[in-house]
C-alpha positions as CSV (number, residue, x, y, z in Angstrom):
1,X,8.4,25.9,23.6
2,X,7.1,22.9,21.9
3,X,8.4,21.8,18.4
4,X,5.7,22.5,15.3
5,X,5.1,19.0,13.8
6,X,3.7,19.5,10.4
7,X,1.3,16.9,9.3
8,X,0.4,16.9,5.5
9,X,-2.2,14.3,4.0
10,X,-1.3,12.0,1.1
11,X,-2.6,9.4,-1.4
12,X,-0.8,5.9,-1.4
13,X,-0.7,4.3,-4.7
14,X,0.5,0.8,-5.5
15,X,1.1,-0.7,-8.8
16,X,0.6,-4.5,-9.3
17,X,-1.0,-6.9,-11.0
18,X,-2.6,-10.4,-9.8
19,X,-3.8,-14.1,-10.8
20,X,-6.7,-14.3,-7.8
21,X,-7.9,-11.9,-4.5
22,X,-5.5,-11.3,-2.5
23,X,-5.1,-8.9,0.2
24,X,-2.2,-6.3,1.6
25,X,-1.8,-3.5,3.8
26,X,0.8,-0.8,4.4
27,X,2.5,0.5,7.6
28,X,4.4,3.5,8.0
29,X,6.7,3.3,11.3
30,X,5.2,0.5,12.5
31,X,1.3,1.6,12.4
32,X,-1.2,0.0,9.7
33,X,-2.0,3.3,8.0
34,X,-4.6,1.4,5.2
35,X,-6.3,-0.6,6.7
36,X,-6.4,-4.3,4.4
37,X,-6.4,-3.0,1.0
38,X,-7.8,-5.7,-1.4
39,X,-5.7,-7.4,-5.1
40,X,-8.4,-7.4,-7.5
41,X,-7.7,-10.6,-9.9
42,X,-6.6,-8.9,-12.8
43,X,-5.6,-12.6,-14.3
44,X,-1.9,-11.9,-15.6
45,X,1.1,-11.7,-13.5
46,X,2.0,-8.5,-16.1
47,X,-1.3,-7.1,-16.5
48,X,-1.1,-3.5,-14.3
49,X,-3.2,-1.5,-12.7
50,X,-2.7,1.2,-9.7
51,X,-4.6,0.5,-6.4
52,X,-4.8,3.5,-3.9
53,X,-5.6,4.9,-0.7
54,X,-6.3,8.3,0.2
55,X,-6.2,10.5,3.5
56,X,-3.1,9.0,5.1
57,X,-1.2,11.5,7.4
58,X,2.7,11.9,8.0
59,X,4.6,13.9,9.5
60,X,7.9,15.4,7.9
61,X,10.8,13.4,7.7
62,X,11.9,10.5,7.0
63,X,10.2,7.3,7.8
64,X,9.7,3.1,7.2
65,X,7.5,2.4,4.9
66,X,6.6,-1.4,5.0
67,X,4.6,-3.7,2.6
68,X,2.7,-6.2,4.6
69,X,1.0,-9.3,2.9
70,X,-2.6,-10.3,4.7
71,X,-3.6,-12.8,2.1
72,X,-3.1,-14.7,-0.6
73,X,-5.1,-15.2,-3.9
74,X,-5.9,-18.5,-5.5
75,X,-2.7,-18.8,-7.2
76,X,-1.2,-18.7,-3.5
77,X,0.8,-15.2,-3.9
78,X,-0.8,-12.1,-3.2
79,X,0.3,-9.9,-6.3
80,X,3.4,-8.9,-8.5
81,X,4.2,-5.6,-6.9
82,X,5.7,-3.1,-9.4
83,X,5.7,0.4,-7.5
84,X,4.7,2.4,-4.5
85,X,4.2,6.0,-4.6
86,X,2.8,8.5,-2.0
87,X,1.5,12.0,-3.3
């Protein structure tokens, strides 16, 4: 008999805040799961605003999570990261 993997859909959001476009995606055991998510230029380093993703699927239990950076924005950083959620 084949074990159930249950698969439940979530939304991704990440706080930050930016000085310039930048560019990030997020991987979850080793697979892009967002596709490049754009850093709008909010133009203060402690400026916040939440950036998300919906429709990613995971299983249960536990996993990597893994914040990868695609570009950088004008000020040559991609953004001031502040916190990742998944709901």
């Amino acid at each position: 008999m084949r074990a159930r993997l249950d698969v439940r859909t979530y939304t991704l959001d990440v706080r930050l805040a930016a000085v310039g476009v930048g560019a990030f995606h997020l991987e979850i055991d080793g697979v892009n799961v967002t596709g490049a998510m754009t850093v709008p230029n909010i133009g203060a380093w402690q400026t916040w605003t939440t950036v998300s993703k919906t429709g990613i699927a995971m299983t249960a239990g536990p996993h990597v999570l893994r914040l990868v950076m695609d570009a950088t924005g004008s000020s040559g950083s991609v953004a001031n990261f502040n916190w990742i959620a998944m709901r």
